[in-house]
Residue frames as a rotation matrix with the C-alpha (Angstrom) as fourth column:
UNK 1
0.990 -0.138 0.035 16.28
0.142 0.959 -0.246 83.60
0.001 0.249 0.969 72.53
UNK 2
0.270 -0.942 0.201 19.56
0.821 0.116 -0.559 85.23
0.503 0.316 0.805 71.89
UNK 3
0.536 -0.277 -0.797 21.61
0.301 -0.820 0.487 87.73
-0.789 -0.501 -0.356 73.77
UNK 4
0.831 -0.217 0.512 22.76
0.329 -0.549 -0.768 90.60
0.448 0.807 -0.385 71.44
UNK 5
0.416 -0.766 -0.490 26.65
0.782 0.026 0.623 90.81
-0.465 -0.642 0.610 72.83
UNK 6
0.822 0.063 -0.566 28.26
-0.120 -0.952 -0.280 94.27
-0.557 0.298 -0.775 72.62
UNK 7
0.894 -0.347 -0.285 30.82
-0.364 -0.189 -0.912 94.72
0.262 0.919 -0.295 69.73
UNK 8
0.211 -0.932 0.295 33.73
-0.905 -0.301 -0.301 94.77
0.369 -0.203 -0.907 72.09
UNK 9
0.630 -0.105 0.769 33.42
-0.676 0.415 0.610 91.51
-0.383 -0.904 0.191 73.32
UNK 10
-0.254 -0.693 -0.675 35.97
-0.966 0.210 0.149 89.19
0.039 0.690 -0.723 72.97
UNK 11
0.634 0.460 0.622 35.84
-0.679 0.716 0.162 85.46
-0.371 -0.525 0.766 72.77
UNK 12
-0.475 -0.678 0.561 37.98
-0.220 0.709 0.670 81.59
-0.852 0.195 -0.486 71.96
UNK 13
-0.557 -0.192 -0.808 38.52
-0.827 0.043 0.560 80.21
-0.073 0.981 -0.182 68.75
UNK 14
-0.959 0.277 -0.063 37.05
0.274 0.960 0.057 76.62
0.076 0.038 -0.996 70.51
UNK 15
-0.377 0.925 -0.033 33.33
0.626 0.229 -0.746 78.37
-0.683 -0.302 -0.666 69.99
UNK 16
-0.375 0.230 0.898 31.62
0.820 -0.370 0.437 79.29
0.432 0.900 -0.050 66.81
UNK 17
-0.503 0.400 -0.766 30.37
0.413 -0.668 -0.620 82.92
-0.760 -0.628 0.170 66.45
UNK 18
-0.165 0.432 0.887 27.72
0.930 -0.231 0.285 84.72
0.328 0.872 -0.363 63.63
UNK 19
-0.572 0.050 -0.818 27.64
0.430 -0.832 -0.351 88.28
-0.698 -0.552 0.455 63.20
UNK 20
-0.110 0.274 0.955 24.90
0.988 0.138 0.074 89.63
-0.111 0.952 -0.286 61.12
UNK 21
-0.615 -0.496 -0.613 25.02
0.429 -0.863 0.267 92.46
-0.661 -0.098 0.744 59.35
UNK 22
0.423 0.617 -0.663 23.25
0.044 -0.745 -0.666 95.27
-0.905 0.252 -0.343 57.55
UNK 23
0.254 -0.770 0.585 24.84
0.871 0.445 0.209 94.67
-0.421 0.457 0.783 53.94
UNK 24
0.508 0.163 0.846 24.78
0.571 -0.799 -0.189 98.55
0.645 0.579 -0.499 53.80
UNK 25
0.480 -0.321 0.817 26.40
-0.803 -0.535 0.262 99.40
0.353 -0.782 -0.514 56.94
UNK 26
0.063 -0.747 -0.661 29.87
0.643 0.537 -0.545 96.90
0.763 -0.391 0.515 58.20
UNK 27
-0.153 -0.767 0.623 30.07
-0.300 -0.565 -0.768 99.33
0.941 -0.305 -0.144 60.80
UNK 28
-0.413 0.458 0.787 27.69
-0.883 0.010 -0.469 97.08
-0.223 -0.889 0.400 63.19
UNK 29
-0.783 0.521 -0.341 26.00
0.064 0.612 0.788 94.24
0.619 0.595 -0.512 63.23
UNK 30
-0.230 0.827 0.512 22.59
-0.896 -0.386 0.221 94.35
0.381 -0.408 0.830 64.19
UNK 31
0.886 0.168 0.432 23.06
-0.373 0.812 0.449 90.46
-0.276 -0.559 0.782 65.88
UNK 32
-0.200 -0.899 -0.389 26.08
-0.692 0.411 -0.594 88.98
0.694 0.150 -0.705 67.34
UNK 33
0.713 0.549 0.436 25.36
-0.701 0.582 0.412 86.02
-0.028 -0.599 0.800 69.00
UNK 34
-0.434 -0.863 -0.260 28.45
-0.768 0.505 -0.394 82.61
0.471 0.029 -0.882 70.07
UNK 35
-0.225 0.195 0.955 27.94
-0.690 0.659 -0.298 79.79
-0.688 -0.726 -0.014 71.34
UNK 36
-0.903 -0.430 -0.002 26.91
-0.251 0.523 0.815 76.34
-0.349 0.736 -0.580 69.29
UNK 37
-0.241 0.971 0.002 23.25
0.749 0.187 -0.636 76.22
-0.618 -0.152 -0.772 70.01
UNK 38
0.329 0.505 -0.798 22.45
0.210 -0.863 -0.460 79.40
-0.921 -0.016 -0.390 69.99
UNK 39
-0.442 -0.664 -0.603 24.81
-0.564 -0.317 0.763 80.03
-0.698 0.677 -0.234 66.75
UNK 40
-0.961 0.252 0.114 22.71
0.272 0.794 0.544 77.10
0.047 0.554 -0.831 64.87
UNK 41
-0.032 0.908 -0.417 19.47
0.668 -0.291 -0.685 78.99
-0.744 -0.301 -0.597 65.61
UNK 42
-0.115 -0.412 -0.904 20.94
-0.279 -0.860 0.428 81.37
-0.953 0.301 -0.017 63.82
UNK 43
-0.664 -0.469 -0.582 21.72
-0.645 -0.033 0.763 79.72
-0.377 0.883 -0.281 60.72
UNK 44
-0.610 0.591 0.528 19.15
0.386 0.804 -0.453 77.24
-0.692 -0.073 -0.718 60.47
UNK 45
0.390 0.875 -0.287 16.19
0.268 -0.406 -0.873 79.61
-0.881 0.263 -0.393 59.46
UNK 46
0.413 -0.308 -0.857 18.79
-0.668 -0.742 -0.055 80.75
-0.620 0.595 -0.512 56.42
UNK 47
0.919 0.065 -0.388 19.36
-0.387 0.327 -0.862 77.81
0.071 0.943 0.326 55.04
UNK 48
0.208 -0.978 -0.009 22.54
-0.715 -0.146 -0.684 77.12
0.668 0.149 -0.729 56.33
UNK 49
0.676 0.229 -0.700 23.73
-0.062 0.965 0.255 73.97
0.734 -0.129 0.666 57.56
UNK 50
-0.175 -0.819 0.547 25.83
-0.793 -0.212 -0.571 73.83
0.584 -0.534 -0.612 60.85
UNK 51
0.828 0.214 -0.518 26.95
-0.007 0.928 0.372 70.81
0.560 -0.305 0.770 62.83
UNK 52
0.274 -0.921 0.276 29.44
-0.957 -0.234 0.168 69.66
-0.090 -0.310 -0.946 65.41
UNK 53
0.570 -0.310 -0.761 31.26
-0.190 0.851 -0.489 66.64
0.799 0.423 0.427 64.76
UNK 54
0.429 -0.606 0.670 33.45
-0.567 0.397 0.722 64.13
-0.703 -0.690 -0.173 66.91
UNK 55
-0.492 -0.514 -0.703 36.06
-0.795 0.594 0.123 61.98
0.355 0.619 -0.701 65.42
UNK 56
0.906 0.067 -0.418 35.13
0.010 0.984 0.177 58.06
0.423 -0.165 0.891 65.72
UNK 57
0.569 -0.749 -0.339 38.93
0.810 0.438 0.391 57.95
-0.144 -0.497 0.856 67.19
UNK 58
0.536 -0.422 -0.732 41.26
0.168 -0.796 0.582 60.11
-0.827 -0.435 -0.356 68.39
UNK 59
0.963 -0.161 0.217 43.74
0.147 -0.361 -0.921 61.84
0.226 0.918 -0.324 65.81
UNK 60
0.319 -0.860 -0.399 47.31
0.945 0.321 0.064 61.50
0.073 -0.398 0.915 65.47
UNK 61
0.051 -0.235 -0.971 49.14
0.206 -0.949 0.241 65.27
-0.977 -0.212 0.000 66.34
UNK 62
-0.592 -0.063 -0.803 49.94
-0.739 -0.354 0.573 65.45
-0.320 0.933 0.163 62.02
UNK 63
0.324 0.574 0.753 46.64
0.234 0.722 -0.651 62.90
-0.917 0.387 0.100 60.85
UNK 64
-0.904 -0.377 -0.201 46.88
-0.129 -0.210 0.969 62.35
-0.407 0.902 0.141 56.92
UNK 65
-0.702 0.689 -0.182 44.18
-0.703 -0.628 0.333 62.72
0.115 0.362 0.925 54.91
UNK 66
-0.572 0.189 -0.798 43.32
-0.084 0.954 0.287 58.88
0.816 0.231 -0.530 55.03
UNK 67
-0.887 -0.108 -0.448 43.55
0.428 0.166 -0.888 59.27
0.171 -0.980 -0.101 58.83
UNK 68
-0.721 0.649 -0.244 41.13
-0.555 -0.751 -0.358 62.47
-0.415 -0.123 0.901 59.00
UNK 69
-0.326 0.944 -0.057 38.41
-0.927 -0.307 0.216 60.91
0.187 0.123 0.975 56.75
UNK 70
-0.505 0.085 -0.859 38.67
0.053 0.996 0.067 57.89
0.862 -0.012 -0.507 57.99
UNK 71
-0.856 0.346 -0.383 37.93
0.267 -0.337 -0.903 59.42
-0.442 -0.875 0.196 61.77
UNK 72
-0.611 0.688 -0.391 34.98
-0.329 -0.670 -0.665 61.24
-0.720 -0.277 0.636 60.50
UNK 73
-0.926 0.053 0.374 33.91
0.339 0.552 0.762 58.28
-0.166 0.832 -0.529 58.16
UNK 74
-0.464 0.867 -0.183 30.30
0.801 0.323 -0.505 58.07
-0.378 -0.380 -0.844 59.45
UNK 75
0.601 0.191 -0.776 29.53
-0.023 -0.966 -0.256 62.36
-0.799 0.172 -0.576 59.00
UNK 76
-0.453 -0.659 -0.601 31.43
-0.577 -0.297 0.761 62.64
-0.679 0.692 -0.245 56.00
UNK 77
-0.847 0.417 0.329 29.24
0.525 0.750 0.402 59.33
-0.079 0.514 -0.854 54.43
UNK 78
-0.091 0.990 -0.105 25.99
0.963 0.061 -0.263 61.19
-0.254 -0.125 -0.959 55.37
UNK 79
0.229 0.166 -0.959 26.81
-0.317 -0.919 -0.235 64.74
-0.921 0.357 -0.158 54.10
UNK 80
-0.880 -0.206 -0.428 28.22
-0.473 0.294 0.831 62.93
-0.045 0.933 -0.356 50.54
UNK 81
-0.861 0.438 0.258 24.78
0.506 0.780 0.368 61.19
-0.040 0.448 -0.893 50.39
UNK 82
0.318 0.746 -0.585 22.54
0.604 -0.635 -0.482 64.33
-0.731 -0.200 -0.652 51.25
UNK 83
0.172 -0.274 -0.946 24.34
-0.336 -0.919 0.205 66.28
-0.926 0.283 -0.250 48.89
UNK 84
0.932 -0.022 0.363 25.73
0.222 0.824 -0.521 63.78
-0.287 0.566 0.773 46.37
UNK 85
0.131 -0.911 -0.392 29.08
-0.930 -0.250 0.270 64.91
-0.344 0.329 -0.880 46.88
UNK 86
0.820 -0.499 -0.279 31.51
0.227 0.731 -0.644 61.98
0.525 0.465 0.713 44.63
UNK 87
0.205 -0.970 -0.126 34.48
0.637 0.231 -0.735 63.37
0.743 0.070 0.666 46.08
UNK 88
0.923 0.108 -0.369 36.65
0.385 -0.273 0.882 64.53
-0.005 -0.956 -0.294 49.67
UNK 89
0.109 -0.944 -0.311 39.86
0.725 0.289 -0.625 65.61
0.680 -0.157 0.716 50.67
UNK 90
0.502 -0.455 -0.736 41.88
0.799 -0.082 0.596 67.39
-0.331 -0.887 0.322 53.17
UNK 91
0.639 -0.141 0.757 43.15
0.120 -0.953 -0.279 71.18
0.760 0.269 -0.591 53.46
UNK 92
0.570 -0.822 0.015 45.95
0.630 0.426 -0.649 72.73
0.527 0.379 0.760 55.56
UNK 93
0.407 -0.649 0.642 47.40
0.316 -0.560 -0.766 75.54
0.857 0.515 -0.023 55.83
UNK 94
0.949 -0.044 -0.312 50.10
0.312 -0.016 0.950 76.26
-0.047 -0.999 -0.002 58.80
UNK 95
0.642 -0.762 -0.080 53.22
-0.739 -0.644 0.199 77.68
-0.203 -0.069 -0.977 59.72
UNK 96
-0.468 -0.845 0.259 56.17
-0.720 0.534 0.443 75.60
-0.513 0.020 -0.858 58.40
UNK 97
0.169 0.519 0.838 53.71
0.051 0.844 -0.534 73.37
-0.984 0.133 0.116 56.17
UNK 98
-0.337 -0.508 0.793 53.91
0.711 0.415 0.568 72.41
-0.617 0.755 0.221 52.64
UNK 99
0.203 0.449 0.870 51.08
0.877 -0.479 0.043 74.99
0.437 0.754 -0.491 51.33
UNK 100
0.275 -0.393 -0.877 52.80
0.757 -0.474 0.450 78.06
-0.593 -0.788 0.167 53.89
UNK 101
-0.635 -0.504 -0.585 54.39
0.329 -0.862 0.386 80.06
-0.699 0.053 0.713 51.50
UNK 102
-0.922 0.135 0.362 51.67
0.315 -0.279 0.907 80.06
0.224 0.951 0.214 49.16
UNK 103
-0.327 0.709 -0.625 48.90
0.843 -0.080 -0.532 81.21
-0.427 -0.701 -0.571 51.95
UNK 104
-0.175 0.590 -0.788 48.63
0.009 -0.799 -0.601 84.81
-0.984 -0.112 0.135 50.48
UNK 105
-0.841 0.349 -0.413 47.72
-0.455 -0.046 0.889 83.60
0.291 0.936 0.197 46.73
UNK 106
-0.734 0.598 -0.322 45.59
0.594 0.795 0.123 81.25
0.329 -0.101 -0.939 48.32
UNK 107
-0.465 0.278 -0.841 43.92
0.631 -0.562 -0.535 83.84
-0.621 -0.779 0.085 50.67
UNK 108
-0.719 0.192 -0.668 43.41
-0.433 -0.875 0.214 86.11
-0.544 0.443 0.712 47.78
UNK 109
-0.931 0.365 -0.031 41.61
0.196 0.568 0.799 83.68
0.309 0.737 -0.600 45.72
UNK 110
0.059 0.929 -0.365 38.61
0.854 0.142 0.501 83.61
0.517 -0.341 -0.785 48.04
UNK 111
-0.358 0.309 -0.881 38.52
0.573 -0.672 -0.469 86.71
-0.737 -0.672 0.064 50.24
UNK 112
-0.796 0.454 -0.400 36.61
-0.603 -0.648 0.465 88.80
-0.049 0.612 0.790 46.89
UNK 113
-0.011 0.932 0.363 32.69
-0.667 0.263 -0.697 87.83
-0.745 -0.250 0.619 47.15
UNK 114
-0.673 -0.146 -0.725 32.22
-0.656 0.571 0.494 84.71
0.341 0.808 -0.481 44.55
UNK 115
0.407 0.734 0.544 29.51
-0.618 0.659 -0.428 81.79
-0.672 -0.162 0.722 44.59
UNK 116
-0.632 -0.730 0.261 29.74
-0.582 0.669 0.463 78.44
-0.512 0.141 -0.847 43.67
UNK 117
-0.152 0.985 0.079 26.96
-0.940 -0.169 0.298 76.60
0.307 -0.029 0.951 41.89
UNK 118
0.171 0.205 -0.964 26.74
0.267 0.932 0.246 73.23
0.948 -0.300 0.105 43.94
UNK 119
0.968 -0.008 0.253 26.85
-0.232 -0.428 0.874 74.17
0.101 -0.904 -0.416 48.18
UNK 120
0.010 -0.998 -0.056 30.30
-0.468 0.045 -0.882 74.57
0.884 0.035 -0.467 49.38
UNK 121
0.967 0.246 -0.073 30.62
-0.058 0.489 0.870 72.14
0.250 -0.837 0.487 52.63
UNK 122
-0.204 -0.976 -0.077 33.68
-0.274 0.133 -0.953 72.35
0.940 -0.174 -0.294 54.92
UNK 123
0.798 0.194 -0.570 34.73
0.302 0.690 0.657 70.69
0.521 -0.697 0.493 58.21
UNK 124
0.129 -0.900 0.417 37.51
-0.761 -0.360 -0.540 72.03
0.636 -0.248 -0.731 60.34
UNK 125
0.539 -0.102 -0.836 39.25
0.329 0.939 0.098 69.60
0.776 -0.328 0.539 62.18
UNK 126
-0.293 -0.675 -0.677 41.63
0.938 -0.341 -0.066 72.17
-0.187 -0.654 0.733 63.56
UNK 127
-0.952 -0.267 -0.152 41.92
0.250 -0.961 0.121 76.35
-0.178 0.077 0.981 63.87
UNK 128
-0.206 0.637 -0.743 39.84
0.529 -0.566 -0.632 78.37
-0.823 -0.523 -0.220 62.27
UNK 129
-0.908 -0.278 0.315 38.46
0.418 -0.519 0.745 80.66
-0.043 0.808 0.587 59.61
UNK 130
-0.498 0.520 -0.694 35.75
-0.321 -0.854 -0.409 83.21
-0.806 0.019 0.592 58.72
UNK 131
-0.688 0.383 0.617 32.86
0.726 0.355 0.589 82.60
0.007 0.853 -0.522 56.24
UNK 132
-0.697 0.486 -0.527 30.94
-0.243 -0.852 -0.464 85.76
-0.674 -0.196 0.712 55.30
UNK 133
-0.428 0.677 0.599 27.41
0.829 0.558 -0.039 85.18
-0.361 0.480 -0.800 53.56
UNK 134
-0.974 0.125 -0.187 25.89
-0.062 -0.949 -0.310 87.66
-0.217 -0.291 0.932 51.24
UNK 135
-0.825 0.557 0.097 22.09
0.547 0.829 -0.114 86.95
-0.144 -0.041 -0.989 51.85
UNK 136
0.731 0.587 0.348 19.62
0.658 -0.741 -0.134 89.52
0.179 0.327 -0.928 50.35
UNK 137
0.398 -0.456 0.796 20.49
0.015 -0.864 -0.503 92.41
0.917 0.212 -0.337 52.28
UNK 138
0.872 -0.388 0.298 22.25
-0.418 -0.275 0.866 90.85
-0.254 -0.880 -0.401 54.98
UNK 139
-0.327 -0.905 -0.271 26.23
-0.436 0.399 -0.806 89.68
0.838 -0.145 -0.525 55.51
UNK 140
0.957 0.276 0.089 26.09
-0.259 0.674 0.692 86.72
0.131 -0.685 0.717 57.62
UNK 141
0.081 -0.924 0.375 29.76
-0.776 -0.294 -0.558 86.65
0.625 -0.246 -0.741 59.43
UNK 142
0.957 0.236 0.169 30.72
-0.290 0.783 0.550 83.03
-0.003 -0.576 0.818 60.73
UNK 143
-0.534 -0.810 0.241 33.82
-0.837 0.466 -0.287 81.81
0.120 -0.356 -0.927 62.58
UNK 144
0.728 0.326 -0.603 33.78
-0.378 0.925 0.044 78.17
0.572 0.196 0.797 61.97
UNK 145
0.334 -0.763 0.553 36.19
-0.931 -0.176 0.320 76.51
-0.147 -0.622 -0.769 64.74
UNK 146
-0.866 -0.232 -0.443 37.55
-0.313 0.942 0.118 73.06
0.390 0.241 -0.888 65.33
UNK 147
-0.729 0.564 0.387 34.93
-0.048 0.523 -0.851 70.97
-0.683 -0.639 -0.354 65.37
UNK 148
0.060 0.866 -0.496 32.12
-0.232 -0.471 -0.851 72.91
-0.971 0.166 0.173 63.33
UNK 149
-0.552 -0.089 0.829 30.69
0.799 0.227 0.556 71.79
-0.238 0.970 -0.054 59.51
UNK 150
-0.356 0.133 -0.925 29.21
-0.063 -0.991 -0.118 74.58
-0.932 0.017 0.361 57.39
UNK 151
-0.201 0.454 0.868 27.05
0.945 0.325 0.049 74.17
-0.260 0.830 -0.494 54.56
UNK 152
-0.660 0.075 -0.748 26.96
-0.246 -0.962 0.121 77.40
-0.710 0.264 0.653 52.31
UNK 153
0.060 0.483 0.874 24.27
0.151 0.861 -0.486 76.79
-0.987 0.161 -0.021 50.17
UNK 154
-0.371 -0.286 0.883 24.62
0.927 -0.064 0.369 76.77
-0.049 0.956 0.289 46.13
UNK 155
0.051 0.183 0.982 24.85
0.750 -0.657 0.083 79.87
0.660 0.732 -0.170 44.15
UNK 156
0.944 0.140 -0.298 25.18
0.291 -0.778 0.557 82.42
-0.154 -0.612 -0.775 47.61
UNK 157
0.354 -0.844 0.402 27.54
0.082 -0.401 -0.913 84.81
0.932 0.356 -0.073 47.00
UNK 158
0.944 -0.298 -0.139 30.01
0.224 0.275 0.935 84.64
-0.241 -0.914 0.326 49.91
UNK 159
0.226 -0.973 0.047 33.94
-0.508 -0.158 -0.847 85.02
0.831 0.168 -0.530 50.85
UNK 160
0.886 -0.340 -0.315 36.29
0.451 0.790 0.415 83.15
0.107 -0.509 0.854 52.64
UNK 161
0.580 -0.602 0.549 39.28
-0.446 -0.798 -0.404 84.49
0.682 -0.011 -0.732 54.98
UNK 162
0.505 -0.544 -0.671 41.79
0.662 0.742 -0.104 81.96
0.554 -0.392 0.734 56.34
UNK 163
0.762 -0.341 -0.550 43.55
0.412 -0.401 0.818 84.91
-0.499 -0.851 -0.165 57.95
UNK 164
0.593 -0.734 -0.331 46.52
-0.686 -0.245 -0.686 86.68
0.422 0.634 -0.648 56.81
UNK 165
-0.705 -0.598 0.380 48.72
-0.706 0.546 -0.450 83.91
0.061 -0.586 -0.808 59.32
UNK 166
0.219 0.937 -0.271 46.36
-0.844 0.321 0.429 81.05
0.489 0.135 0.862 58.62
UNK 167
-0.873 -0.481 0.076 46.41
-0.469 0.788 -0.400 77.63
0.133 -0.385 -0.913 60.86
UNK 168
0.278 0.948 0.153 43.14
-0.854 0.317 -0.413 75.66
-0.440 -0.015 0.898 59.99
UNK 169
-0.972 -0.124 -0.199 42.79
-0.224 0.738 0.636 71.84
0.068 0.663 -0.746 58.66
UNK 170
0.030 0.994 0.102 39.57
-0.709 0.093 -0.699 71.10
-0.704 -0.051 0.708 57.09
UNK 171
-0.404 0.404 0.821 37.52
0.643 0.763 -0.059 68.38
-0.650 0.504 -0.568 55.25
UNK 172
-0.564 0.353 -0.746 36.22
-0.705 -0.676 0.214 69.78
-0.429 0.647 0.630 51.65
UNK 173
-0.136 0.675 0.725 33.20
0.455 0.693 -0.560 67.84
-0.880 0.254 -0.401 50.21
UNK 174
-0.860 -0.217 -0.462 33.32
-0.446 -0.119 0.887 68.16
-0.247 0.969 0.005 45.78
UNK 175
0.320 0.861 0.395 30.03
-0.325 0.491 -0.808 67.29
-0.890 0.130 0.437 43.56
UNK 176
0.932 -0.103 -0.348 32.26
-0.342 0.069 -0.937 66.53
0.121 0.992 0.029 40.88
UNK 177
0.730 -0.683 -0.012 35.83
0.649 0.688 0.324 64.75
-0.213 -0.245 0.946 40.72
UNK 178
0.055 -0.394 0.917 37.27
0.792 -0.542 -0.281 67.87
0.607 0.742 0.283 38.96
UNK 179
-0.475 -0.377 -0.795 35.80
0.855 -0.411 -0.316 70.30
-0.207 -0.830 0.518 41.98
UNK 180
0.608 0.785 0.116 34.08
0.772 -0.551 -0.316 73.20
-0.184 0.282 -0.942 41.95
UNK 181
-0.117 -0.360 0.926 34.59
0.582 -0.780 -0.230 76.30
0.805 0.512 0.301 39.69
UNK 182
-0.309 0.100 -0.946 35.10
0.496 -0.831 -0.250 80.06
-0.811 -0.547 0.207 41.65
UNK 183
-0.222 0.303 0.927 32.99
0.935 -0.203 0.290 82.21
0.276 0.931 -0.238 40.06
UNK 184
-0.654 -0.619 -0.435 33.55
0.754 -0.583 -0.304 85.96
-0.066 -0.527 0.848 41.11
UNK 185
0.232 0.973 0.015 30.14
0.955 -0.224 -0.196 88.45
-0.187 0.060 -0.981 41.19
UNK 186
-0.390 -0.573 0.720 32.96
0.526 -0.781 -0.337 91.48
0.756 0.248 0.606 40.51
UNK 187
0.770 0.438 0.463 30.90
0.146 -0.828 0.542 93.15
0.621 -0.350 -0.702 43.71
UNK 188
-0.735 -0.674 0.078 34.17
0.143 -0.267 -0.953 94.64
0.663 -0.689 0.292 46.52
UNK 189
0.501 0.632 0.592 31.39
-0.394 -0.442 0.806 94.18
0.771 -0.636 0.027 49.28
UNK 190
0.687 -0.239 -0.687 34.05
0.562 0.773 0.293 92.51
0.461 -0.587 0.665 50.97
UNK 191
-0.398 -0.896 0.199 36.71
0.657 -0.430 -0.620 95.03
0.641 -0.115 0.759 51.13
UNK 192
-0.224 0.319 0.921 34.04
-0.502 -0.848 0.171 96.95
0.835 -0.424 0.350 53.66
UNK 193
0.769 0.343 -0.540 33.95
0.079 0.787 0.612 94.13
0.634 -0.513 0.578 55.99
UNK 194
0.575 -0.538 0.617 35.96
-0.549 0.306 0.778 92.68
-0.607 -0.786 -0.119 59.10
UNK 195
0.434 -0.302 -0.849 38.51
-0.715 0.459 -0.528 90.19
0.549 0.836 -0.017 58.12
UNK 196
0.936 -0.007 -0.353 39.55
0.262 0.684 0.681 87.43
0.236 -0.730 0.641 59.90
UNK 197
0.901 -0.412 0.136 42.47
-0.365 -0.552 0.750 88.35
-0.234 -0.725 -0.648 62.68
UNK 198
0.494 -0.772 -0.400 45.88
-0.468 0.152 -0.871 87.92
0.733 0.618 -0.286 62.37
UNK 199
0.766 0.181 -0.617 47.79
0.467 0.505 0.727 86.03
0.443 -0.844 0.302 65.18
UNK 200
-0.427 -0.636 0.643 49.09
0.182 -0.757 -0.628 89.76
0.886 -0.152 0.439 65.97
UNK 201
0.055 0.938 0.342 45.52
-0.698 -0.209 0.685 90.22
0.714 -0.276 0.643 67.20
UNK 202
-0.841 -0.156 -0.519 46.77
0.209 0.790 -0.576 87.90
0.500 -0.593 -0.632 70.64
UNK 203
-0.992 0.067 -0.107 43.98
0.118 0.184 -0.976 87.43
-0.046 -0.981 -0.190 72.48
UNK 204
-0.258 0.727 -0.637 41.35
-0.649 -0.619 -0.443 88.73
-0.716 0.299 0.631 70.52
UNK 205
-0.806 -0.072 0.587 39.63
0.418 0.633 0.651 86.15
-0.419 0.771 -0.480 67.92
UNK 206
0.448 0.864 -0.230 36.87
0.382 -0.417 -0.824 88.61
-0.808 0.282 -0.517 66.70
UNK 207
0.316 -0.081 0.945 37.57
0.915 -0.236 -0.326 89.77
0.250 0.968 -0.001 62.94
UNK 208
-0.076 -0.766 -0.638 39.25
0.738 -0.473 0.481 92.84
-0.670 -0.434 0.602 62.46
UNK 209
0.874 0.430 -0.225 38.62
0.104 -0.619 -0.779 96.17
-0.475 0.657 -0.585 60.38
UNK 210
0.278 -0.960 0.034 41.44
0.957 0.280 0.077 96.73
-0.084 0.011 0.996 58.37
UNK 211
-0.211 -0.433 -0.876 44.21
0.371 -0.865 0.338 99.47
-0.904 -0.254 0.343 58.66
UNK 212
0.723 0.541 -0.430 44.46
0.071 -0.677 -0.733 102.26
-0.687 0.499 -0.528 56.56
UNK 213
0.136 -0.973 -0.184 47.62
-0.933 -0.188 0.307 101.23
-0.334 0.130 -0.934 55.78
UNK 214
-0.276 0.280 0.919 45.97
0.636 0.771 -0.044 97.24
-0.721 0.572 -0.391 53.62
């Protein structure tokens, strides 16, 4: 069903990819697999929810939030009634934007393994970013591009890595008006992982090991 693609390959940011892993061994994964089909095969059987989305109308070049869930009224109505989310909004983060200089508190917040207890749903309208599942005894490694929704489901312990140079805008979906709590599982099974690339890493959108020198 899937082709197992060697380590080295590279690939574009405009096509989701899932690398699973041994949660004892980051030094492989034992299934790397891209594409949107084939990447939803994947995640299905685990419980995870993946979708691509169109807007209902094009988007202006800077959409406001109105704009954004207004485009994606229709999918955004039907994941808040499967889920009972109450409440949406709109994320960010880019060079020269408003949340820019505060990218590496943000970054830190999520990139240490934590669970939520209500599913965490995002949308990316733009860029990119890295969701790592820990699922028994595997690490499930997903680039989410533009386009792609993600459903993490409640209580999985997981991280999140906008990048150290992040440039993503996404839809967040809230069972509560207040938002959901981070709650932190104190395991560092992250710090033995990839991390999502930097946009040193030209050409290359596969995660990155880090130096010895992070």
């Amino acid at each position: 069903m899937f082709q197992t693609l060697p380590r080295s390959v590279s690939f574009s940011d405009t096509e989701p990819r899932v690398d699973v892993y041994n949660d004892s061994d980051s030094s492989k994964p034992v299934l790397s697999v891209t594409g949107w089909k084939d990447v939803a095969e994947v995640l299905e059987p685990k419980g995870v929810r993946f979708e691509r989305w169109n807007p209902n109308k094009p988007l202006s070049a800077d959409p406001s939030e109105d704009e954004v869930l207004t485009a994606y009224k229709d999918d955004v109505d039907r994941i808040n009634k499967a889920y009972g989310f109450v409440k949406n909004d709109v994320i960010g983060i880019w060079e020269g934007n408003r949340l820019w200089d505060k990218r590496e508190m943000l970054r830190k917040k999520f990139l240490d393994e934590h669970f939520h207890t209500e599913p965490e749903v995002r949308f990316f309208i733009r860029g990119a970013a890295q969701f790592n599942l820990h699922m028994g005894k595997e690490v499930v490694s997903m680039v989410c591009p533009k386009d792609a929704l993600l459903g993490v489901p409640e209580r999985t312990p997981h991280w999140f890595d906008m990048g150290e140079f992040p440039d993503f805008l996404a839809i967040r979906f809230f069972g509560t008006s207040e938002g959901w709590v981070v709650n932190h599982t104190g395991d560092k099974i992250a710090d033995k992982f990839p991390r999502y690339p930097t946009t040193e890493d030209a050409n290359c959108s596969r995660p990155r090991k880090k130096s010895k020198t992070e």
